[in-house]
C-alpha positions as CSV (number, residue, x, y, z in Angstrom):
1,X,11.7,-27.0,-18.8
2,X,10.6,-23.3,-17.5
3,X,10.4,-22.1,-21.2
4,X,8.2,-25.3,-22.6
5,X,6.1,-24.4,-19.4
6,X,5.5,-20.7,-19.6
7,X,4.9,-21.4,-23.8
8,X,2.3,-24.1,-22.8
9,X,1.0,-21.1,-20.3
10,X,1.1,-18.5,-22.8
11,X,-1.1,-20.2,-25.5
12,X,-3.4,-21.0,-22.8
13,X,-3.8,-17.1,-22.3
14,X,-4.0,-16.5,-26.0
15,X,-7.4,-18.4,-25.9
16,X,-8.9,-17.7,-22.5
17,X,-10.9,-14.8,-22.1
18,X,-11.6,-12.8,-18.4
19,X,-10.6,-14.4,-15.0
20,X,-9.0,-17.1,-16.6
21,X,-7.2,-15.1,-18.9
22,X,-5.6,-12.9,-15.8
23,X,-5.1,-16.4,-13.9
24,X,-2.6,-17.7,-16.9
25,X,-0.9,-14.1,-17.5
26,X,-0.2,-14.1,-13.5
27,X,1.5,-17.6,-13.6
28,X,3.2,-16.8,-17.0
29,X,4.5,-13.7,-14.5
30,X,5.6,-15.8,-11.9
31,X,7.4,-18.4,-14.0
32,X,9.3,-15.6,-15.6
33,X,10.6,-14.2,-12.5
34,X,11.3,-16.6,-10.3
35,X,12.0,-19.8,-12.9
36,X,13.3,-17.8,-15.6
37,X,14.7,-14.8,-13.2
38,X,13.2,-12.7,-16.3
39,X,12.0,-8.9,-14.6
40,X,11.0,-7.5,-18.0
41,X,8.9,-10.5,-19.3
42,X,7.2,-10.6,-15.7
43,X,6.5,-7.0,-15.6
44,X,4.6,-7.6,-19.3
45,X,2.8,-11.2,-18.4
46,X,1.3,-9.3,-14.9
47,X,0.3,-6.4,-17.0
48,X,-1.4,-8.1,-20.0
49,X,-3.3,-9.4,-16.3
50,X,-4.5,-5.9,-15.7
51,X,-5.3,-5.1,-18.7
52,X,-8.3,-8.2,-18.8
53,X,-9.0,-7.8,-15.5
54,X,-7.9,-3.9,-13.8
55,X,-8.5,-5.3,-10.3
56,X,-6.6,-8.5,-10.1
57,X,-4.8,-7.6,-6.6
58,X,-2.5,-10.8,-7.4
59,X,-1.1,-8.8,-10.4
60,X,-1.2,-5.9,-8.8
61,X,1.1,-7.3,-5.7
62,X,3.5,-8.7,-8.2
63,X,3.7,-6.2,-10.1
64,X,4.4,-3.5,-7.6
65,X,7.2,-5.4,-6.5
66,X,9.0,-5.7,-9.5
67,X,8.4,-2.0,-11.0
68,X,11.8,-0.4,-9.5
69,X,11.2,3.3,-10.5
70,X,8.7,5.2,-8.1
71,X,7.1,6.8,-11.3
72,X,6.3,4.0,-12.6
73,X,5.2,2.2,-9.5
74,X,2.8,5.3,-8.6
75,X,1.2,5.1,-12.6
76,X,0.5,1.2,-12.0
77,X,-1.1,2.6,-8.6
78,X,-2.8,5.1,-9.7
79,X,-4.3,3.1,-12.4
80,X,-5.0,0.5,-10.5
81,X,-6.7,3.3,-8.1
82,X,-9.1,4.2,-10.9
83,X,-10.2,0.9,-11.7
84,X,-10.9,0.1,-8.1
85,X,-13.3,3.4,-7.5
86,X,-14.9,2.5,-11.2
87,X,-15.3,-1.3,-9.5
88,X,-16.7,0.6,-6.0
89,X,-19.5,2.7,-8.2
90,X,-21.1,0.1,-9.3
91,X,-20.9,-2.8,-6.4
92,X,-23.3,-3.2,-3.9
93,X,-21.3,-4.2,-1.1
94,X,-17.9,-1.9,-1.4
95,X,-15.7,-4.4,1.3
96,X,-13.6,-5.9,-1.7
97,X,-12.6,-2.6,-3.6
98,X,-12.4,-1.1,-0.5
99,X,-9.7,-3.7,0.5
100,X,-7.8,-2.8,-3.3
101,X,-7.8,1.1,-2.3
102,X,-5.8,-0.1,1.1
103,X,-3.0,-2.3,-0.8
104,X,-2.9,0.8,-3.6
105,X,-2.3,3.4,-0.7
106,X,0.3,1.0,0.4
107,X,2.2,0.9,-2.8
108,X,2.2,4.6,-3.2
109,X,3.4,4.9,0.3
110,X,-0.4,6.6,0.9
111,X,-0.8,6.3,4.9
112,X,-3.7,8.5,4.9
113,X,-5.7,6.4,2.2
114,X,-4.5,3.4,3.8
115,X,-6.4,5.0,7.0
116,X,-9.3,6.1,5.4
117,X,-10.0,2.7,3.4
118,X,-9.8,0.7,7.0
119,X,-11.6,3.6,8.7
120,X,-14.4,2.7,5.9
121,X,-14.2,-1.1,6.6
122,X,-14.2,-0.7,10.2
123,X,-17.6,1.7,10.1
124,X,-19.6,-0.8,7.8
125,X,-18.9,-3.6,9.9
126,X,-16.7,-5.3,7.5
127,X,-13.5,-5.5,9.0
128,X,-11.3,-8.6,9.8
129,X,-9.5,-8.6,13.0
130,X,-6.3,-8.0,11.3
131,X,-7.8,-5.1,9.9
132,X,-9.1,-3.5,12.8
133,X,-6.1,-4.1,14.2
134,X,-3.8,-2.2,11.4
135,X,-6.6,0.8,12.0
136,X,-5.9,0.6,16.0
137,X,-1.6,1.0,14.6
138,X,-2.3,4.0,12.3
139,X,-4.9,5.4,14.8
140,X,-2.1,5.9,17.4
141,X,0.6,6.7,14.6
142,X,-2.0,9.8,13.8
143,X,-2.5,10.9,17.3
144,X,1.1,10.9,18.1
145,X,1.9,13.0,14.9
146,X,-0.9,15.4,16.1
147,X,0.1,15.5,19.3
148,X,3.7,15.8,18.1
149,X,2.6,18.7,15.7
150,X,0.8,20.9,18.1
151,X,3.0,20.6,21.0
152,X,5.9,21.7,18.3
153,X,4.0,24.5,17.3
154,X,3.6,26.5,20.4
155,X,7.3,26.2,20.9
156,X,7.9,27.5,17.9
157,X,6.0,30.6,18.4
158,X,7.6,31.2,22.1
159,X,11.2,30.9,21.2
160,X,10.2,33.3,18.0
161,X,9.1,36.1,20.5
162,X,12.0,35.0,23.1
163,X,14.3,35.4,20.2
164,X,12.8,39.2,19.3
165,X,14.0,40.5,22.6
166,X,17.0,43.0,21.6
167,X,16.5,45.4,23.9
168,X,17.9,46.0,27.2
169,X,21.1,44.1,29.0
170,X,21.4,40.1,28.4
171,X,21.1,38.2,31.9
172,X,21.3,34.9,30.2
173,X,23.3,33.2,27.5
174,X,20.2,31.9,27.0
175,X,16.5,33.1,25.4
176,X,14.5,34.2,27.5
177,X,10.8,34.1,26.5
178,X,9.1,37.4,26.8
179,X,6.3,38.3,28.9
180,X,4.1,41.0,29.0
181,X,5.3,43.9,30.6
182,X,3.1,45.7,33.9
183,X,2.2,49.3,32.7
184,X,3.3,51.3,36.0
């Protein structure tokens, strides 16, 4: 039954053209995977979807989770990347590709992009509430790194200078840091 029904879905393909075209690749994808448990044939019927249509997110998801190696999942994003800034140059209203950049920083593991594309949504006015609230989580998550960061770093510089005191007898079995001497 799967094979006569990804067959019937795969002619339908063959003769579609655009949007309609990507619709029938991404089912033919999704029958081969989960009816047919058939990775390779899933990973081609969600491509030959990109390939008509760059931007099809649905695809895109998909296909992301069935690309195993990272290479390969970073081309598809990258790619995908492309198409979605060729899609912003020439739209009006950017919310939609800017929405594609977010789930493409995702993929790639891109927390900054991810940021930035809801930091974008959020200042034109766009964003849902689940949005603004995913920019509220990685707003915190980047001021706790910062803060994290450069309260590390002045550590770092005391216990080097504690840890360049050679001279003179050791008090502690600890370091010390150093402070400036009183000229006498």
């Amino acid at each position: 039954m799967p094979d006569e029904a990804v067959r019937a879905i795969e002619r339908a393909a063959e003769t579609s053209t655009g949007v309609a075209r990507a619709a029938f690749e991404r089912r033919a994808g999704a029958l081969h995977a989960t009816e047919r448990n058939d990775p390779v044939a899933a990973i081609s019927a969600y491509r030959r979807a990109l390939e008509v249509v760059p931007t099809d997110v649905e695809a895109a998801d998909a296909l992301a989770d069935l690309l195993i190696e990272p290479k390969e999942r970073r081309e598809m994003a990258l790619a995908f990347d492309r198409a979605v800034h060729a899609e912003l140059a020439k739209a009006n209203a950017p919310t939609e590709p800017l929405r594609k950049l977010r789930r493409a920083a995702i993929w790639r593991g891109d927390r900054d992009g991810e940021y930035a594309a809801l930091a974008a949504l959020a200042t034109t006015g766009e964003a849902t509430r689940p949005e603004l609230q995913a920019l509220g989580d990685r707003r915190q998550a980047r001021l706790l790194v910062t803060a994290t960061r450069s309260l590390a770093r002045p550590l770092r510089q005391r216990s080097a200078r504690s840890s360049s005191l050679q001279a003179g007898p050791r008090l502690f079995a600890c370091s010390v840091p150093s402070f400036p001497r009183r000229k006498r």
